[in-house]
C-alpha positions as CSV (number, residue, x, y, z in Angstrom):
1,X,-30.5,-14.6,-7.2
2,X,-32.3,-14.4,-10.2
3,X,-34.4,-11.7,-9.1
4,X,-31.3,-9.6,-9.0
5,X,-30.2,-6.7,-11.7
6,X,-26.9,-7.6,-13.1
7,X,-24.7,-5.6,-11.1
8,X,-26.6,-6.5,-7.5
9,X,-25.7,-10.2,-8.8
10,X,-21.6,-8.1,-9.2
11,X,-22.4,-7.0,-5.8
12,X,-23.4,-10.2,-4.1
13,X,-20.1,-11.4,-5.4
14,X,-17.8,-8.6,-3.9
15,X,-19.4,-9.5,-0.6
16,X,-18.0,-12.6,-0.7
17,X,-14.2,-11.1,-1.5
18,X,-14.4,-7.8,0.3
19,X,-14.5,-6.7,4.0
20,X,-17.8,-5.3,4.9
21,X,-16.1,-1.7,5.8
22,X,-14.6,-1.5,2.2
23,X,-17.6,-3.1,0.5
24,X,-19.9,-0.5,2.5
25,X,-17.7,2.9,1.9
26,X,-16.9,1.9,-2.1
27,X,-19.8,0.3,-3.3
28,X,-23.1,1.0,-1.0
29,X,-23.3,4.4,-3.0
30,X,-23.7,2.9,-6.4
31,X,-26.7,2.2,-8.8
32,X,-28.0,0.0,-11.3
33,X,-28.5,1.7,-14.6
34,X,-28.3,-0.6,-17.6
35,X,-27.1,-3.6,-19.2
36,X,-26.5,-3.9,-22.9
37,X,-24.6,-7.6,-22.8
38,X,-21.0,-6.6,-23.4
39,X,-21.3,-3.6,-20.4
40,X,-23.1,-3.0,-17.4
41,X,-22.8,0.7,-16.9
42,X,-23.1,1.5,-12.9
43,X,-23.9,5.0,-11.6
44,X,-21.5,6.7,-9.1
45,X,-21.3,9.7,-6.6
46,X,-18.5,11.1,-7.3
47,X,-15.2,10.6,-9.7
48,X,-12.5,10.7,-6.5
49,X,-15.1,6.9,-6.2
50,X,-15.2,6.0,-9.5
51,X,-11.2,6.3,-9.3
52,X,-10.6,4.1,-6.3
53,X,-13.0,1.6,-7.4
54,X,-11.0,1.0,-10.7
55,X,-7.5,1.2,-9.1
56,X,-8.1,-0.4,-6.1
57,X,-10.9,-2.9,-6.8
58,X,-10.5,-4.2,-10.6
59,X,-9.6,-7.5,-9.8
60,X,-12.3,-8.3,-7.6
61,X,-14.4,-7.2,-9.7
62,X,-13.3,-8.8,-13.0
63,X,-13.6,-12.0,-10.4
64,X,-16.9,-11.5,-9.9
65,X,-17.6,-11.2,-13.4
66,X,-16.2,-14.5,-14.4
67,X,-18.0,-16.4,-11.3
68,X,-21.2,-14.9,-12.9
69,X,-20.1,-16.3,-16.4
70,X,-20.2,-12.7,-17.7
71,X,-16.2,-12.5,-18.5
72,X,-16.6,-10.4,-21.7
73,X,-18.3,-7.8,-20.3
74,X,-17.2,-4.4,-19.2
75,X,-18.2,-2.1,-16.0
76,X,-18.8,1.4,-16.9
77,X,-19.1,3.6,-14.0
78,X,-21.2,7.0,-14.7
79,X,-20.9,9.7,-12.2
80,X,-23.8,11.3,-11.4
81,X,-23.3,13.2,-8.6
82,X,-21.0,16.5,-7.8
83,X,-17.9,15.8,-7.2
84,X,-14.7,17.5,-6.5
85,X,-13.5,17.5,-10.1
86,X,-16.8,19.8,-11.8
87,X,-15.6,22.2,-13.8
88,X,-16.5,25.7,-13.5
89,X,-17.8,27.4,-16.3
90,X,-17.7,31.2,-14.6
């Protein structure tokens, strides 16, 4: 596992914890982009995901964070795709 980034080492642990159906749908999408120590910011799709995925999957999460002896640190999800929240400037 120590080839892994930090949040495929996340991911391996919500495997464990999650169905595959709800680990597929919520997390398949996402994307490594940067560990400082204290946060591992994530990129997203869309915000309606980055929503569900800090409602409905915090725990698990924070879980897997502890397991991996990383308990002070903090998941920033980025979206970086469209979603259905863009603002429209015209």
């Amino acid at each position: 596992m120590s080839d892994l980034n930090p949040w495929q080492r996340v991911l391996a642990q919500l495997r464990l914890e999650l169905d595959e159906e709800d680990f597929r749908r919520w997390f398949s999408s996402t994307s490594y982009a940067g560990d400082s120590g204290e946060q591992i910011t994530v990129w997203i799709g869309t915000e309606s995901v980055r929503r569900h995925i800090e409602v409905h999957f915090q725990g698990v999460i924070e879980r897997a964070l502890i397991a991996l002896d990383r308990r002070n640190t903090e998941i920033r999800f980025v979206v970086v795709g469209f979603g259905e929240e863009e603002e429209d400037d015209g």
